[in-house]
BADO-999248 format. One line per field, with one value per residue (C-alpha): residue number from 1; residue in one letter; z, y, x. Coordinates in steps of 0.1 Angstrom, whole numbers, padded with zeros to 4 digits. Example, Ala and Ser with C-alpha at 12.3 -4.5 7.8 and 13.67 -1.06 7.14 Angstrom:
<vexnus>
sepa <- 1,2
kevex <- a,s
pz <- 0078,0071
py <- -0045,-0011
px <- 0123,0137
</vexnus>
This chain:
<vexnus>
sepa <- 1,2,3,4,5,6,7,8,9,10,11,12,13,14,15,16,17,18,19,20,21,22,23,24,25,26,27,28,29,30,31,32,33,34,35,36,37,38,39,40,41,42,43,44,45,46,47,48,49,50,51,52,53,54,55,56,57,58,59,60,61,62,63,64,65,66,67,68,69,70,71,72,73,74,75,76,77,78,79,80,81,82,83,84,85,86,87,88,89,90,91,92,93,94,95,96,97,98,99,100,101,102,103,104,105,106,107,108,109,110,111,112,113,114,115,116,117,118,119,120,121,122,123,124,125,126,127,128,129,130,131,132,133,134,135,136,137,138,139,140,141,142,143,144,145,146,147,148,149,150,151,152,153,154,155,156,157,158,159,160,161,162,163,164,165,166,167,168,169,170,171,172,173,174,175,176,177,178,179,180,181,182,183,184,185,186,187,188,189,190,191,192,193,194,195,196,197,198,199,200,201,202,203,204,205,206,207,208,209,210,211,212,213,214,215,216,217,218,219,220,221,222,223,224,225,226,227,228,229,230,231,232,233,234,235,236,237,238,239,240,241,242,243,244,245,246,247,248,249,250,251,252,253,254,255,256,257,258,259,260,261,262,263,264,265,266,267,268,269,270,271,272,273,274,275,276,277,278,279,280,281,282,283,284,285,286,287,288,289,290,291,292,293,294,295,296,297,298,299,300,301,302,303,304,305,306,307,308,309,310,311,312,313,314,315,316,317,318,319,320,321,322,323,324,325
kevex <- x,x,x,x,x,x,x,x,x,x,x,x,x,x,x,x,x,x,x,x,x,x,x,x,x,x,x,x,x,x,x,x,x,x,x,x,x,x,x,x,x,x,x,x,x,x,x,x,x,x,x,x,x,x,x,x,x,x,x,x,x,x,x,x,x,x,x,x,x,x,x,x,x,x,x,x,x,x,x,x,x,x,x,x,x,x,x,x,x,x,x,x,x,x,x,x,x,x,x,x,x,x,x,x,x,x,x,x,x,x,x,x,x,x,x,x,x,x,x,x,x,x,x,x,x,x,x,x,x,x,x,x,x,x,x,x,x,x,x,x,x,x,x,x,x,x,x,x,x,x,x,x,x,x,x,x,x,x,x,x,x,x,x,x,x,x,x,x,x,x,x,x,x,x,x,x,x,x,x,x,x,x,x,x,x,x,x,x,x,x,x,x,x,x,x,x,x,x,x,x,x,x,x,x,x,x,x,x,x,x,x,x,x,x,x,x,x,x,x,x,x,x,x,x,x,x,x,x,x,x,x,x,x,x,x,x,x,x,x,x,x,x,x,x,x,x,x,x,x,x,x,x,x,x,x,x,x,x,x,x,x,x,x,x,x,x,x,x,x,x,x,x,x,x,x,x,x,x,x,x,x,x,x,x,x,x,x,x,x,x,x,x,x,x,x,x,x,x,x,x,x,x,x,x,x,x,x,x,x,x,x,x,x,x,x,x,x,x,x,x,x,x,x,x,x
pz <- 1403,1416,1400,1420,1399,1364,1345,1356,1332,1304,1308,1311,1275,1266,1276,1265,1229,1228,1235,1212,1182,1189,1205,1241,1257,1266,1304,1307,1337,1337,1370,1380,1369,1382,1358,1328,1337,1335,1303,1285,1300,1316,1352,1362,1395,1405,1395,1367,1340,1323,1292,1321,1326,1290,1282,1314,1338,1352,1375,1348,1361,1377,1365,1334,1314,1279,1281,1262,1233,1213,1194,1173,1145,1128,1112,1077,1064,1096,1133,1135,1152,1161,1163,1186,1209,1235,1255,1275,1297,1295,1285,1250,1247,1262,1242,1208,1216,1223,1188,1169,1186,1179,1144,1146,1149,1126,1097,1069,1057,1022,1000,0970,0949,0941,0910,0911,0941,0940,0974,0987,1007,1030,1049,1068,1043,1051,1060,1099,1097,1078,1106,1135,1120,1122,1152,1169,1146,1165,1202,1196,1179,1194,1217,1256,1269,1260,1285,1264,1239,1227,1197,1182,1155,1136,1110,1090,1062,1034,1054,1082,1101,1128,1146,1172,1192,1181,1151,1127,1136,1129,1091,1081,1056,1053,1016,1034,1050,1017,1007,1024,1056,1088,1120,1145,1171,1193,1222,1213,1248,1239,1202,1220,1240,1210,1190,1215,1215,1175,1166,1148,1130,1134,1102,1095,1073,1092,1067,1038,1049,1054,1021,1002,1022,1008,0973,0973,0985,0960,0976,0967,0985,1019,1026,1058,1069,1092,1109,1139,1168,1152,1124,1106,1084,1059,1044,1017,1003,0970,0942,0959,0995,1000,1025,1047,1051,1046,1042,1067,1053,1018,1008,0992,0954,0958,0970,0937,0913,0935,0928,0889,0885,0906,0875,0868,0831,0824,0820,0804,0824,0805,0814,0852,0852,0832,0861,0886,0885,0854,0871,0890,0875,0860,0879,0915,0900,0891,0928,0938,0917,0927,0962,0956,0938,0968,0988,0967,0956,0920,0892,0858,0828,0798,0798,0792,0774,0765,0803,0815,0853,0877,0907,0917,0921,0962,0959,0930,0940,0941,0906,0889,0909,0890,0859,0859,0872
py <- 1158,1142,1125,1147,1177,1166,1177,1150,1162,1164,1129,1117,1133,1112,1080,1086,1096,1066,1039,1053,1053,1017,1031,1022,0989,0996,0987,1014,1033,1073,1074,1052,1079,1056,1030,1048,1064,1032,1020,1052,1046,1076,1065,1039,1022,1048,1078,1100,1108,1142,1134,1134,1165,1177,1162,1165,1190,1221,1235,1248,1273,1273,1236,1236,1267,1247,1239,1276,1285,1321,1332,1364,1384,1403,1437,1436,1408,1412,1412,1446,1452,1432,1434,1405,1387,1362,1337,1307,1281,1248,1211,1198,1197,1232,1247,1232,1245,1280,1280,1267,1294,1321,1311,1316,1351,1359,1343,1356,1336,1327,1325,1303,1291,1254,1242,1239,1253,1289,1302,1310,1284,1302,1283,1292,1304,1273,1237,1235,1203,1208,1236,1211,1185,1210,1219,1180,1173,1204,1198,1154,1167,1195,1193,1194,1194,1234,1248,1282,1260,1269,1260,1292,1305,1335,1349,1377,1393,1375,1338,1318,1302,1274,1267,1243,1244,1211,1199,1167,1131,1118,1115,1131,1158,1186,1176,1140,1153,1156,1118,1085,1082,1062,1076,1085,1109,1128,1123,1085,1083,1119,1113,1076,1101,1121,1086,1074,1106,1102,1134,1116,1083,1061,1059,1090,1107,1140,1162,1147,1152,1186,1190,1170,1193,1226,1212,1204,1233,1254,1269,1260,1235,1245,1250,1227,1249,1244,1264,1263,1250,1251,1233,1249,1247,1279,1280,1305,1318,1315,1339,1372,1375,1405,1384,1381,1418,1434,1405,1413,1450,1435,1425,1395,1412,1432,1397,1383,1411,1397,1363,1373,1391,1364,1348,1376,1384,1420,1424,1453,1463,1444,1407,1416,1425,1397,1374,1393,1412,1415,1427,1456,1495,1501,1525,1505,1484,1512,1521,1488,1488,1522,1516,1485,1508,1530,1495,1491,1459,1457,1482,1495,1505,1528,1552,1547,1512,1505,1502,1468,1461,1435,1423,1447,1430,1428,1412,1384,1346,1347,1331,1354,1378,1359,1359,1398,1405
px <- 0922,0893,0860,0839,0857,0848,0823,0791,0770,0795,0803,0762,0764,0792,0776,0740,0761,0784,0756,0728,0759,0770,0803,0799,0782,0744,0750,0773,0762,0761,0761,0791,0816,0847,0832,0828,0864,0875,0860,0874,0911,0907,0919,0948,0957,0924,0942,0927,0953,0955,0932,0904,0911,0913,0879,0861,0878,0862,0890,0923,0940,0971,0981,0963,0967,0968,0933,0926,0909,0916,0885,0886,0871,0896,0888,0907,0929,0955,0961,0960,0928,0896,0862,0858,0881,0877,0903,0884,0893,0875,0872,0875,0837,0832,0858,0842,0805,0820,0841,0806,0786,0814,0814,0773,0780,0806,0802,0777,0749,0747,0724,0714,0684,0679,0668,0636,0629,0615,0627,0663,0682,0705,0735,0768,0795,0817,0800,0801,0807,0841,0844,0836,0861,0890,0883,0876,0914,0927,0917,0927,0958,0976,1005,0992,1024,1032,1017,1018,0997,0958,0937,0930,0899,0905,0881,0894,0877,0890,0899,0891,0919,0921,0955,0967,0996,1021,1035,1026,1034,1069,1071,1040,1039,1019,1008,0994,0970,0951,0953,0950,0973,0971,0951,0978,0965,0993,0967,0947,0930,0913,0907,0895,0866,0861,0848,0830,0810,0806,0826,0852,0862,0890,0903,0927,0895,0891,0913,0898,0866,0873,0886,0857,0829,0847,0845,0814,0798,0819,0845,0888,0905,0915,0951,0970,1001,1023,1049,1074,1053,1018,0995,0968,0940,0931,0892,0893,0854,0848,0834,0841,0854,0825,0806,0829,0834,0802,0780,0753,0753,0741,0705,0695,0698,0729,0742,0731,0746,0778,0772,0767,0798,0819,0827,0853,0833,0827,0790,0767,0740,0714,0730,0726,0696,0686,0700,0692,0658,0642,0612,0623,0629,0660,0669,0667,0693,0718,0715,0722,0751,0764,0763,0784,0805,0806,0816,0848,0831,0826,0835,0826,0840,0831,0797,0760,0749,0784,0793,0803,0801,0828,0837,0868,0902,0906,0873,0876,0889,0928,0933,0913,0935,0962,0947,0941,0975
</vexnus>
């Protein structure tokens, strides 16, 4: 691999990045690409190792086939069939735009209202940047030397899963990667690239991070798995999985009658309207709650103003699942 095959302007992006954060020296030329291959440790003796090509190459195929990414949208809870699915060649930067745009597209919005502010605040279902940190751990962690390897996304309806191919350091544990442990990327002179462009710290933070942005916006702690070959990261919804499987299908107040029942009380008609509309006829809101019905959504119990309305059981938070069971 030559410097005339890397990715020019990927590497401009780099440098303008890493000198306007502090993480590169402002004399470093963009345009002296054997220079600034240099300064990232990318290139010895004037040979460019393989992490150039990770983070910067443009030609893959046939001596790179690990640089892959699987993307796909999953129709149900399994494998069994997709909706969407896409396998792309690229560098480490490339490969992380297309997963953030792919993640555009699936995932529902959600929405919320502020205290004291009157008008709906919508936002992705998880926090991208909890997304973006998996991802960043996944491409400056994952084994490069399988050449069968790939970082994959899945989105199912109820779960959204990110894999890479590799293992954990010698004498980590799964359950570490929730506390405080040491930094100690598989691939330091690609995590090195990733700093410099201000996508990740130094300090062994990433899966904490990720953890601390799930809690915050609401949702359970994610889970870190890991099985032969491969380590992953599990970001469950919380309140009902709904919006993952029918979320853009839903309008802003059946989304709300959702929201009201998530947490797993039975409640008489009255209540939801009370939360929900108190403005609008009575009987627009017993269609919205029939066609949720319809959905497989939510459920009722009992007949006329003794009815009491919740969330059915596929769609509740899996320890109320517990609870009920």
């Amino acid at each position: 691999m030559t410097l005339d095959q890397l990715d020019a302007e990927e590497i401009r992006r780099t440098i303008q990045s890493g000198i306007a954060g502090g993480r590169l020296p402002a004399d470093t030329s963009a345009d002296d690409l054997t220079d600034v291959m240099d300064r990232l440790g990318l290139r010895v003796r004037g040979v460019l190792l393989n992490a150039a090509v990770v983070t910067f190459g443009q030609q893959f195929l046939p001596h790179y086939p690990q640089c892959q990414l699987r993307l796909a949208r999953f129709r149900g809870n399994d494998k069994d069939e997709f909706l969407d699915q896409r396998q792309l060649q690229g560098h480490a930067f490339d490969l992380l735009s297309e997963a953030m745009q792919f993640l555009t597209r699936h995932l529902p919005i959600a929405g919320r209202i502020e205290a004291g502010i009157f008008e709906r605040v919508d936002e992705p279902l998880f926090p991208p940047i909890a997304l973006r940190e998996a991802l960043v751990n996944a491409f400056c962690h994952r084994d490069y030397a399988q050449t069968g390897g790939a970082v994959s996304l899945g989105i199912y309806d109820d779960r959204l899963e990110i894999w890479s191919s590799g293992g954990l350091p010698h004498g980590m544990r799964i359950e570490d990667l929730k506390g405080e442990h040491l930094s100690r990327p598989r691939n330091p002179l690609i995590a090195e690239v990733f700093y410099r462009r201000g996508l990740v710290e130094r300090w062994g933070r990433g899966t904490q991070k990720i953890v601390e942005l799930c809690l915050r916006a609401g949702h359970p702690e994610p889970e870190f798995l890991q099985v032969a070959g491969a380590v992953g990261v599990r970001f469950l919804p919380s309140g009902y999985v709904a919006p993952l499987r029918v979320g853009h299908d839903l309008t802003d107040r059946q989304r709300q009658i959702l929201q009201a029942l998530a947490g797993g009380k039975n409640q008489p008609f009255s209540s939801i309207r009370r939360q929900v509309a108190p403005a609008i006829a009575e009987r627009t809101l017993r269609d919205d709650l029939l066609h949720l019905k319809r959905l497989g959504l939510i459920d009722s119990r009992g007949h006329g103003r003794g009815a009491v309305w919740f969330l059915a059981v596929a769609t509740r938070p899996a320890e109320d699942q517990n609870k009920a069971e």
